[in-house]
N, C-alpha and C positions, 0 to 999 in steps of 0.2 A: 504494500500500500504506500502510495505517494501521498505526502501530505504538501499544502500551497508552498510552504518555505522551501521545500526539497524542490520542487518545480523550480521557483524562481531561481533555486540557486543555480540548478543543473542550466538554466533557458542563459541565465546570465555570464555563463564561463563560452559562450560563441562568441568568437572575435566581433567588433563592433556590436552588442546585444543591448537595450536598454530596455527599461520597462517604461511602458505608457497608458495609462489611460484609454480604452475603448468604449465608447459610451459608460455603460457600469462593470464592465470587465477590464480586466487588464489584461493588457497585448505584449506580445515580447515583438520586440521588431530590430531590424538591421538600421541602425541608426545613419547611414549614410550609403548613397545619397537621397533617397526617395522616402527612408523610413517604412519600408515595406514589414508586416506584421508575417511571422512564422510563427507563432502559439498566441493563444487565447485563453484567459480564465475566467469565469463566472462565479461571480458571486456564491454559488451555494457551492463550488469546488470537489463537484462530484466529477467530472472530468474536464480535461483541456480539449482544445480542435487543433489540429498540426493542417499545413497546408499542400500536400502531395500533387500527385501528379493520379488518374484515375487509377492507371495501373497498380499504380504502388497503393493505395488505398484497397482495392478487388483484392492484391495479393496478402495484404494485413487482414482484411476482413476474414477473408476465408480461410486463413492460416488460427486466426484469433478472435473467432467472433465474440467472444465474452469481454473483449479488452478493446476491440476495435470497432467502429461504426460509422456508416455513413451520416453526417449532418442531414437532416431531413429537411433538405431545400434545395434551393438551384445552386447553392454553393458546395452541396453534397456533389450533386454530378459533376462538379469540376475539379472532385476530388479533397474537398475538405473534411477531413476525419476527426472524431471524437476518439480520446481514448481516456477510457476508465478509469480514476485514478488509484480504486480500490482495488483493480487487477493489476496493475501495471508493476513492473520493476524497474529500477532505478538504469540499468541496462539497456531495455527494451525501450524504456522512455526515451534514454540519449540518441538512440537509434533513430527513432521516428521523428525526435528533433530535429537533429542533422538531418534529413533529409529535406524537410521542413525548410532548414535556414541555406542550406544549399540551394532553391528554388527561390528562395526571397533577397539570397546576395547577389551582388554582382560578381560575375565572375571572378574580376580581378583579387575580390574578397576570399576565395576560396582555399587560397597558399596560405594564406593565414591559419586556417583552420587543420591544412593539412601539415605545415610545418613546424 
């Protein structure tokens, strides 16, 4: 089980990470240049949404439905995922992050993370 501090801490060790405000949730996003959001937390912190690509969402799903889901909207179909944060491990989490803040960096951001 992920609790909101363990989240923040794991979303905050990505090169450039910051936390912001999303309406009533909090966003983790790539603070430069465009401040694109890779994870989301809601208020009652029963799970985050990471931002994937569909594929990579099908292949979590189905690998993990208990831990994985599709957002039930149109932002679902573009591949934004809930994940559990009562299933989740500390592991699996950094996992789906990274992939997450990989989509939302600019590339040039990316040797960062891998070096």
């Amino acid at each position: 089980m992920i609790k909101p501090a363990e989240l923040r801490k794991i979303a905050l060790t990505f090169p450039h990470a910051i936390e912001r405000p999303h309406f009533d949730w909090a966003s983790f996003r790539v603070d430069k240049p465009k401040g694109k959001i890779f994870a989301t937390l809601p208020p009652h912190h029963e799970f985050t949404n990471v931002f994937l690509t569909p594929e990579e969402q099908a292949m979590l799903v189905e690998a993990e439905p208990g831990m994985f889901f599709k957002v039930p909207n149109k932002w679902g179909d573009k591949g934004a995922t809930s994940i559990r944060l009562a299933q989740v491990d500390a592991l699996t989490l950094k996992s789906a992050l990274t992939l997450s803040w990989r989509h939302a960096a600019p590339a040039k951001f990316h040797g960062d993370l891998d070096g």
